[in-house]
N, C-alpha and C positions, 0 to 999 in steps of 0.2 A: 674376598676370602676364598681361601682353596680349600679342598677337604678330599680326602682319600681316605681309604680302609684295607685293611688285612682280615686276616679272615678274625685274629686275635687282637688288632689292635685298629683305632679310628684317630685319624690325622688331621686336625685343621690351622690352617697356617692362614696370620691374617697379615703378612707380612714384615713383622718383625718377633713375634709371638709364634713358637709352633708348640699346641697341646698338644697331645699325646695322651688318648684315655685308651686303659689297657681292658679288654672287655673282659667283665665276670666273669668267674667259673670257668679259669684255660689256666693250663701249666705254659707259662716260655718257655720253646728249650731254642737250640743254635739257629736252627732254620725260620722260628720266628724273629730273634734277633736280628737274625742277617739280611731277614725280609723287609723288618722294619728301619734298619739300618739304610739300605736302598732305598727305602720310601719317601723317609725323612728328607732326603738327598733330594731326591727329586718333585717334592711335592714345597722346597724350600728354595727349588735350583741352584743350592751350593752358595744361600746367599750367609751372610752373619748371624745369627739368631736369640735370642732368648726360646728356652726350652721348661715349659711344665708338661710334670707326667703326673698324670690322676691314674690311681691305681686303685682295683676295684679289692673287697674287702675279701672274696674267693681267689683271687688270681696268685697265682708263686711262680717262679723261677725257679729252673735248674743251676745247679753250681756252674755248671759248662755255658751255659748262657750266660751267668753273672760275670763270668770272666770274657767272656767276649764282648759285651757289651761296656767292657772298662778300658777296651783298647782305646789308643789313642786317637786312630782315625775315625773313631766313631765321634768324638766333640772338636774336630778341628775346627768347624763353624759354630762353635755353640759357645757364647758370651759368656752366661747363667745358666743354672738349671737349678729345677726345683722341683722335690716331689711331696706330693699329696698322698699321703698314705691311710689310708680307712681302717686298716686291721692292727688289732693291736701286740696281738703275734710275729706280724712283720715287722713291728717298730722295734722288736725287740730284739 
């Protein structure tokens, strides 16, 4: 099992699985996407994946971030994903 971190987000990939738990109390904007976008990549070495994202009940995203992170090359490797959402402001 692998595991990395951003200063905003924590990576553990147990080889077909990569979490992704986004830590409390941070805004994403482009430059965390982009970071964890690389991370992912590399903490996964570009292999196929199944993807969960636990998102913590303070955490939000910028519009500019939400759009970058829906590009395409950001799931070329990703099978599934799945998010775990705590807040119920963001569910909505």
């Amino acid at each position: 099992m692998k595991e990395l971190s951003t200063d905003t987000i924590h990576f553990i990939f147990g080889g077909k699985l990569l979490t992704t738990e986004l830590i409390g109390d941070v805004e994403i904007d482009v430059h965390d996407e982009e970071e964890a976008y690389q991370t992912a990549k590399k903490i996964t070495e570009g292999k196929k994946h199944l993807s969960l994202v636990l998102v913590s009940q303070d955490t939000s995203i910028t519009r500019e971030a939400q759009k970058t992170s829906m590009q395409r090359k950001h799931h070329t490797q990703v099978v599934a994903q799945a998010f775990v959402i705590r807040s119920l402001a963001q569910r909505i």
